[in-house]
VOMI-126619 format. One line per 5 residues: number of its first residue (from 1); for each residue x, y, z of N, C-alpha, C. Coordinates in steps of 0.001 Angstrom, whole numbers. Example, Ala and Ser with C-alpha at 12.3 -4.5 7.8 and 13.67 -1.06 7.14 Angstrom:
BEGIN
1 = 13190/-5690/7800/12300/-4500/7800/13200/-3300/7800  12850/-2250/7080/13670/-1060/7140/12900/30/7870 $
% end
This chain:
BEGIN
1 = 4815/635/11284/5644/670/10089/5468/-645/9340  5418/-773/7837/4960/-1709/6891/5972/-1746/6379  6785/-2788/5909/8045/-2860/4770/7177/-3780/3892  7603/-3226/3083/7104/-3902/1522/8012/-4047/574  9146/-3746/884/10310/-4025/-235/12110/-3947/1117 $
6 = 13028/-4739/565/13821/-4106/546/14026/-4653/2169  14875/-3975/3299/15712/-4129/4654/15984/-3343/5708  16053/-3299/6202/16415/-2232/7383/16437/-2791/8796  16245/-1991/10064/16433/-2351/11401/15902/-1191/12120  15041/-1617/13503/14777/-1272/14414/15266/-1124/15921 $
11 = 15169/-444/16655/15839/-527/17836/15221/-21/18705  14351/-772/20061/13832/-369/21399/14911/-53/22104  13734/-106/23650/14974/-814/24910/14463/-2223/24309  14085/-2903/23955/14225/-4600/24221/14842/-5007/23470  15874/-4166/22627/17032/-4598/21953/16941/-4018/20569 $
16 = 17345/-4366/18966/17518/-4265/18000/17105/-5278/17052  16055/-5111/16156/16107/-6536/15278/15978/-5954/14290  16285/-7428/13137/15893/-6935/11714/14677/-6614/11209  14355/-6012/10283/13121/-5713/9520/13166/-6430/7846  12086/-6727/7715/12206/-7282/6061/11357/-6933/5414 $
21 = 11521/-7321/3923/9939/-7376/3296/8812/-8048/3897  7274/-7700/4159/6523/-8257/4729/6826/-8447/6634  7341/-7281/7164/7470/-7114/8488/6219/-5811/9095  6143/-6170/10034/5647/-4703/10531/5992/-4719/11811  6104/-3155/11867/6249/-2902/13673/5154/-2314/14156 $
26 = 4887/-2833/15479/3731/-1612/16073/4078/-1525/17074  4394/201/17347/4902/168/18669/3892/1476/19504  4226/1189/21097/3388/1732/21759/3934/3000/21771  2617/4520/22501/3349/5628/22496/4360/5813/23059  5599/6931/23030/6162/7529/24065/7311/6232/24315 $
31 = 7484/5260/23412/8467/4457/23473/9624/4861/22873  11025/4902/23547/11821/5576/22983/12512/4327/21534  12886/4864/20536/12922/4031/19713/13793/4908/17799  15070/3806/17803/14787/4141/15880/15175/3289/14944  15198/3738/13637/15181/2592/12770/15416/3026/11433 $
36 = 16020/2464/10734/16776/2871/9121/16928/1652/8385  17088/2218/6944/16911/1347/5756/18724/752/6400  18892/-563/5397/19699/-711/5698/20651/-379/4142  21816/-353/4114/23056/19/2982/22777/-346/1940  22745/-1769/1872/22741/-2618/760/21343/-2998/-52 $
41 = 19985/-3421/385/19103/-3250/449/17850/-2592/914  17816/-1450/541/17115/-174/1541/15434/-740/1103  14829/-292/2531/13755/-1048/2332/12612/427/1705  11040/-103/1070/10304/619/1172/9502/648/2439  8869/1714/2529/8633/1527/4019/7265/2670/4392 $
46 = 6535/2077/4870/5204/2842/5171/4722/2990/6622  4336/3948/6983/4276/4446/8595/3262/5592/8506  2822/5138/9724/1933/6489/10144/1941/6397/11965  1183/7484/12495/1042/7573/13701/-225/7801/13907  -694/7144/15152/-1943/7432/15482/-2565/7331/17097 $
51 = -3700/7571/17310/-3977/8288/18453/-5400/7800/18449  -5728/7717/19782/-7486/7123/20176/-7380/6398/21524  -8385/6305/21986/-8995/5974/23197/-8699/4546/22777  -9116/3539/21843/-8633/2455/22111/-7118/1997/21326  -6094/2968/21613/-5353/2824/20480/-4151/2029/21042 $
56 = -3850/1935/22562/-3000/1174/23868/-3625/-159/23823  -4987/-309/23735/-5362/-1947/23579/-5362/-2521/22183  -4971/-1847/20889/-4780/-2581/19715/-3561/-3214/19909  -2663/-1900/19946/-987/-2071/20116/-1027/-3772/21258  -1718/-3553/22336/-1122/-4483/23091/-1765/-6268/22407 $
61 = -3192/-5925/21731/-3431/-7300/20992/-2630/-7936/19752  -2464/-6485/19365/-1234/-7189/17934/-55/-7796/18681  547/-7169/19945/1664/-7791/20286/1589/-9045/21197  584/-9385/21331/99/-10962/22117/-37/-11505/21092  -897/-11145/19551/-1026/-12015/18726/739/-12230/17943 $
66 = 1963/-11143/17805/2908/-11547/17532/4367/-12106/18292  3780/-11718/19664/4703/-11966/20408/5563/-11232/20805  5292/-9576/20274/6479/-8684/20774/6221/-7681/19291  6574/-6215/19129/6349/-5442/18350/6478/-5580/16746  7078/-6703/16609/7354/-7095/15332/6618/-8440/14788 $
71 = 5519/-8236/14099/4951/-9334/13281/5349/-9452/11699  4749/-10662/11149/5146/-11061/9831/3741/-11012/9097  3715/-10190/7953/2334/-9957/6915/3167/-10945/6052  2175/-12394/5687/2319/-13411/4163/2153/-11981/2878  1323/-11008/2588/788/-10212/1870/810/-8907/3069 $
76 = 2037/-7860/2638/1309/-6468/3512/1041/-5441/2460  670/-5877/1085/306/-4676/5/-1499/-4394/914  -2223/-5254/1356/-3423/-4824/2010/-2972/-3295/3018  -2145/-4276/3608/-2027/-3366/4838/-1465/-1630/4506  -688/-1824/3681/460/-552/2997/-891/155/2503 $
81 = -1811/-347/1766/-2820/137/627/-3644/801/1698  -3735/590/2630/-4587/1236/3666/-3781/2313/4080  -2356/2127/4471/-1955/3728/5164/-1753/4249/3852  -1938/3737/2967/-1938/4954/1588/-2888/5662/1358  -4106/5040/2069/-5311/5989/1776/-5271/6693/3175 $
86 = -5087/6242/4522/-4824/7054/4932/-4594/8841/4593  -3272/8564/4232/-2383/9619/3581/-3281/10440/2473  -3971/9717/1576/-4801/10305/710/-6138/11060/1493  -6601/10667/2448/-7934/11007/2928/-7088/12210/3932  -5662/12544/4224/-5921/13409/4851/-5305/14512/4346 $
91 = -4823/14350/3188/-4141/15483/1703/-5602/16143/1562  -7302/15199/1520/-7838/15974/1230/-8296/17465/2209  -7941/17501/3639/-8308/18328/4159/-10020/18813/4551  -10848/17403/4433/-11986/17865/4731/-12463/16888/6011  -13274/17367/6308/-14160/16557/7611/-14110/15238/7414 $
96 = -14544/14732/6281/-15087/13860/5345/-13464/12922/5279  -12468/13271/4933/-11368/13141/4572/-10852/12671/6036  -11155/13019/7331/-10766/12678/8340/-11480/11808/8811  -12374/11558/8261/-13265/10037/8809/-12788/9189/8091  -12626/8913/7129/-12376/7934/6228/-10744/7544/6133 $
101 = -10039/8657/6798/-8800/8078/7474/-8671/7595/8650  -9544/7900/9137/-9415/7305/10455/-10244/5928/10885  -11184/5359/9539/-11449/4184/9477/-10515/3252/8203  -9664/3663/7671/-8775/3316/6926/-7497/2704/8338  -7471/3512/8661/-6277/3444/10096/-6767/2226/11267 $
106 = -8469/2050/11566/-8653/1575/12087/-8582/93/11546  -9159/-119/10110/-9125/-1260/8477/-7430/-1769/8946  -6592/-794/8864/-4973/-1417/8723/-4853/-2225/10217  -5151/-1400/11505/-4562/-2234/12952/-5041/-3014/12414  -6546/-3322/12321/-7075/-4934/12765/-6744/-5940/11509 $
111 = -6443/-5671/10196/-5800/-6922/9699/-4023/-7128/10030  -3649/-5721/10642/-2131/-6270/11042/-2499/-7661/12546  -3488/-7468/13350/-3853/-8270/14352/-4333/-9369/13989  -4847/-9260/12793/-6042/-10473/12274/-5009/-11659/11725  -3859/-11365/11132/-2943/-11709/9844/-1378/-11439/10241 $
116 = -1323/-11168/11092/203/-10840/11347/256/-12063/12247  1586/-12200/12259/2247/-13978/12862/3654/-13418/13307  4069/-14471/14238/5424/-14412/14095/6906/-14464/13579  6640/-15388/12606/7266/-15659/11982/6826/-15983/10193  7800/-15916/9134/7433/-15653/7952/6755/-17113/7644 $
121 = 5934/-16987/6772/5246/-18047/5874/6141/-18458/4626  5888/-19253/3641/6016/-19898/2971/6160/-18360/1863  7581/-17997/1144/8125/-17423/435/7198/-17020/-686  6775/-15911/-1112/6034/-15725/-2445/6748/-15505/-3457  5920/-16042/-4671/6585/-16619/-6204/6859/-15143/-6610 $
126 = 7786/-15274/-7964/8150/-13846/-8293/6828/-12711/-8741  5837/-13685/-9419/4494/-12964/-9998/3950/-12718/-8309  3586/-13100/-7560/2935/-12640/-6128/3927/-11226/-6010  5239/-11465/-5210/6043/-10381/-4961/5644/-8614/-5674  5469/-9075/-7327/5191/-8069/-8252/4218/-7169/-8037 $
131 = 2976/-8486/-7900/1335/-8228/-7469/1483/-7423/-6024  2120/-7848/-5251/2049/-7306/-4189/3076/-5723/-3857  3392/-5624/-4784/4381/-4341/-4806/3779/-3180/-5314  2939/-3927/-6192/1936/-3144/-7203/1191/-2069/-6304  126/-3441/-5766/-682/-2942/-4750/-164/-2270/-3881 $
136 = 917/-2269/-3269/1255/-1399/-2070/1627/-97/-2374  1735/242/-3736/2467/1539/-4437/1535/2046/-4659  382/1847/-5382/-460/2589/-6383/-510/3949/-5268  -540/5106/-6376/-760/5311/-7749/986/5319/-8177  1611/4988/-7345/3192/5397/-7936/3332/4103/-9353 $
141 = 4044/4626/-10209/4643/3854/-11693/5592/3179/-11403  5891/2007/-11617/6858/1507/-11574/7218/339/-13056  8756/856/-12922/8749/434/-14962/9044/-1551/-14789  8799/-1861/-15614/8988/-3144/-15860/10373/-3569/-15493  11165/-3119/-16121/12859/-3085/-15650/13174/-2870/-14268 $
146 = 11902/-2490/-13756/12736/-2006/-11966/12350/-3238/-11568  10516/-3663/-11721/9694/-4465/-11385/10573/-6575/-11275  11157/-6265/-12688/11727/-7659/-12698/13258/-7836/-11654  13657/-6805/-11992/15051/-6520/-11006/14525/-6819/-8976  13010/-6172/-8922/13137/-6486/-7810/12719/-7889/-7461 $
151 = 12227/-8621/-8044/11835/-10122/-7817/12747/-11387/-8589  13713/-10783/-9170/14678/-11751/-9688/14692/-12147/-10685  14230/-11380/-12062/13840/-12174/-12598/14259/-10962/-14464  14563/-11404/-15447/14097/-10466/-16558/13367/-9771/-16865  13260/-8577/-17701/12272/-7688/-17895/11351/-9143/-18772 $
156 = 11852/-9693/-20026/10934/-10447/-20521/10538/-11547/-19709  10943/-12394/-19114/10387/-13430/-18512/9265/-13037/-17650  9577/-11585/-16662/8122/-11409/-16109/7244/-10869/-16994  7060/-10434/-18071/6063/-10447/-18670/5776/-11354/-19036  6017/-12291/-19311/5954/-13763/-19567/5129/-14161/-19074 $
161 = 5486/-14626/-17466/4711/-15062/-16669/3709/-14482/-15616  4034/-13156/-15919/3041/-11857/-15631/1619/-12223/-15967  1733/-12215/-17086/731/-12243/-18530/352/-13792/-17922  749/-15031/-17384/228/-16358/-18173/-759/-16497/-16565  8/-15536/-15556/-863/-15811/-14125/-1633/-14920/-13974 $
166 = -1820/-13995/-14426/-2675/-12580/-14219/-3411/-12147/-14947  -3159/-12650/-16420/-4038/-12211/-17510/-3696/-11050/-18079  -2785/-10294/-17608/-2193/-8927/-18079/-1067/-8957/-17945  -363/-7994/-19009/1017/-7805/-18511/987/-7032/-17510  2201/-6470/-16983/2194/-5703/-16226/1939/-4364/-15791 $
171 = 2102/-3386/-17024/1618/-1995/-17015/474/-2138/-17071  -450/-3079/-17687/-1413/-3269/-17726/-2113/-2853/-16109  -1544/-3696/-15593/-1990/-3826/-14704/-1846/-2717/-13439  -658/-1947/-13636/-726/-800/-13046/-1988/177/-13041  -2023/-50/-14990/-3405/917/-15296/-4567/1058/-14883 $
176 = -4687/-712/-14510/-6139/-1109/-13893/-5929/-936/-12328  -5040/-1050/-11919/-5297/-324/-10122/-5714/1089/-9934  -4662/1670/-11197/-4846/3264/-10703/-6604/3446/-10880  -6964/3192/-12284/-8499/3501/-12635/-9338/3060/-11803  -9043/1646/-10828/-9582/1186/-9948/-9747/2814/-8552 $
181 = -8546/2747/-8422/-8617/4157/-7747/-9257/5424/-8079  -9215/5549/-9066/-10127/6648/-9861/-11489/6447/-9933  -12082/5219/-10104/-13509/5234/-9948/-13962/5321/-8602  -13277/4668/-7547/-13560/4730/-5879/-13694/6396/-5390  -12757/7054/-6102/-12915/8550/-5713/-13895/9377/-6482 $
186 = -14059/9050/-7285/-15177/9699/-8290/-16905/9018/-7536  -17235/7796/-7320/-18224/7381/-6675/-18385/7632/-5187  -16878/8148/-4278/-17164/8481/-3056/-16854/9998/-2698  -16697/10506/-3241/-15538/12312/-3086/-16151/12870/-4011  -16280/14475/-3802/-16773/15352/-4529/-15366/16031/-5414 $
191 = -14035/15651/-5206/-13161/15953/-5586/-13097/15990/-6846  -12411/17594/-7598/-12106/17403/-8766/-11501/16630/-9468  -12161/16242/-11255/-11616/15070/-12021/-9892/15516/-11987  -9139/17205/-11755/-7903/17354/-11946/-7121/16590/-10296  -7888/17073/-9237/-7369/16493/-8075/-6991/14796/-8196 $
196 = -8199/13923/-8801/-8427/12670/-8820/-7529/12404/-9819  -7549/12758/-10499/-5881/12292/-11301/-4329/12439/-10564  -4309/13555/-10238/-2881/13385/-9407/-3165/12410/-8255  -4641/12137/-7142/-4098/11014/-6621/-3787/9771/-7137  -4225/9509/-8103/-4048/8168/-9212/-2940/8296/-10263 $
201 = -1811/9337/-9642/-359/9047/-10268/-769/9794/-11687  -1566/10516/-11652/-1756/11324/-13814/-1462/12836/-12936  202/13224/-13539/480/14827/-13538/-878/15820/-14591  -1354/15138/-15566/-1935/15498/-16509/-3184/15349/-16932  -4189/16143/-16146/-5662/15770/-15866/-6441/15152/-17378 $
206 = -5864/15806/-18722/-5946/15718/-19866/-5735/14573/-19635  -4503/13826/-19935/-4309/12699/-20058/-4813/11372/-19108  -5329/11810/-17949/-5951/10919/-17080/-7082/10617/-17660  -7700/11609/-18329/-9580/11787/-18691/-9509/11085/-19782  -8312/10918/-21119/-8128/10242/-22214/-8264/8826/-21877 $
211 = -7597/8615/-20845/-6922/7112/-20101/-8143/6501/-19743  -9240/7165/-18900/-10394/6348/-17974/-11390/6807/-19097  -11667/7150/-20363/-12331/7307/-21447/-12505/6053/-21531  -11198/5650/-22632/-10642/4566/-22966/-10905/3188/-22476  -10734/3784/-21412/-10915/2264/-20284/-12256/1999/-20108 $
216 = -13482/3408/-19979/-14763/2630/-19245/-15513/3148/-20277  -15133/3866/-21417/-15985/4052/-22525/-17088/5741/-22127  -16884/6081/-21193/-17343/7420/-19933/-16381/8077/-19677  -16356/9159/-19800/-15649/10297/-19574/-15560/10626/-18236  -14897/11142/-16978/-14690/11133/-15587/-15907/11999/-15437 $
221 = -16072/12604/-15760/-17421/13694/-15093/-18760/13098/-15599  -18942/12410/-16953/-19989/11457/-17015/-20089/10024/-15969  -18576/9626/-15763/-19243/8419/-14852/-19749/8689/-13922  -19267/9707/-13177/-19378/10243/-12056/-21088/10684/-12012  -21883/11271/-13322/-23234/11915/-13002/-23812/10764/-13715 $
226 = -23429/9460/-13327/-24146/8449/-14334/-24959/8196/-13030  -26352/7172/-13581/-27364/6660/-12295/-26698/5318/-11960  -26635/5545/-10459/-25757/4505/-9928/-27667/3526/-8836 $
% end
C-alpha cells in the first residue's frame, strides 16, 4: 500500500501504526491485518496484491531495508505511477497486458527497497507535493482549487509559483502527463485511439484526438503509423 495524500492507520499482530503521505506498507502473505483512512484527513491510497516465487524474499528485503513493514518514500508518485500501470496493463486483458504488469509490479517492489527508509526525509515544498500528486494520479484531473487546498497554499499563488518552478502552470501540466501517457500507449499497445483516451482520463475520444493534434501537430493514428 502507497499513500500519496492524506492519513490513515494500519494494524498487524505487531501492533498498530500510523500511515502518512509518502508511507508504504509491505506486508507478507496470509498476515492477518487492517487499515483505514483516517476521519479528518483521509488518505489517497494505492495497493495491489501480488504473487511469485520470489515474492517472500522481496517482502523480507524491503523490511530489513525499513526495519519492519512500514517504510518512508521522499517521492512515492514513482512508486503509485507504477501500480497505476499495473492496474492499466491488466484492464487490458491481454497476454501482453500481463507481462507488462507484472514487470511494472516487479519496477514498484524494487524502488520501494531501493528508496524506502525508515523514517521521513526532509519535508517537500508546496510545488514538489503538487508535482508529486500529479504524477501519482494521472490520468485522473485534478482542479487547481483542490490542488492548492491540498499543499497549503491559494489557487493563485500556486500558479504563481507553479509556473516560476516548472515552466507551466498547472493544468498545463496535467495535459502534458496525460499525452505523455498517450504516446507510451500508442508506441507500445495495439489499443484503440478510443480505448487510449479513456486510459489518459478523455471520456471523449473526439476530444482526446483534438487535444494530442494540438499538442504534437499528428493526429493519434498518424503518430502511431509514423516511421519510428
Amino acid at each position: 500500500m502507497v499513500c500519496t495524500s492524506g492519513t490513515g492507520w494500519c494494524r498487524t499482530p505487531d501492533g498498530r501504526f500510523a500511515v502518512q503521505r509518502g508511507d508504504a506498507v509491505l506486508l507478507p502473505a496470509n498476515v492477518a491485518h487492517e487499515y483505514a483512512a483516517s476521519d479528518d484527513d483521509p488518505w489517497t491510497l494505492w495497493w495491489l496484491h501480488f504473487v511469485g516465487l520470489d515474492s517472500a524474499e522481496l517482502v523480507r528485503s524491503a523490511h530489513h531495508a525499513a526495519g519492519g513493514p512500514l517504510s518512508h518514500l521522499r517521492d512515492p508518485a514513482p512508486v503509485a505511477s507504477l501500480v497505476s500501470q499495473v492496474i492499466d496493463a491488466l484492464d487490458s486483458g491481454t497476454a501482453g497486458g500481463l507481462v507488462r504488469a507484472s514487470g511494472a509490479a516487479w519496477n514498484a517492489l524494487a524502488q520501494l527497497i531501493a528508496t524506502g527508509r525508515r523514517t521521513p526525509g526532509p519535508a517537500l515544498s508546496p510545488v514538489e507535493q503538487a508535482v508529486e500528486h500529479l504524477r501519482a494520479t494521472t490520468p485522473q484531473r485534478t482542479s487547481v482549487d483542490a490542488l492548492a487546498a491540498m499543499v497549503g497554499l491559494s489557487p493563485s499563488q500556486l500558479n504563481t509559483v507553479f509556473r516560476q518552478q516548472v515552466g507551466v502552470p498547472p493544468l498545463r501540466y496535467q495535459s502534458d502527463l496525460r499525452m505523455a501517457r498517450a504516446r507510451e500507449l500508442l508506441d507500445s499497445t495495439e489499443l484503440a485511439v478510443a480505448a487510449i483516451a479513456h486510459s489518459c482520463g478523455y471520456d471523449d475520444p473526439l476530444y482526446f484526438s483534438r487535444q494530442f493534434t494540438r499538442t504534437h501537430g499528428l493526429a493519434p493514428t498518424a503518430y502511431r503509423a509514423r516511421v519510428k
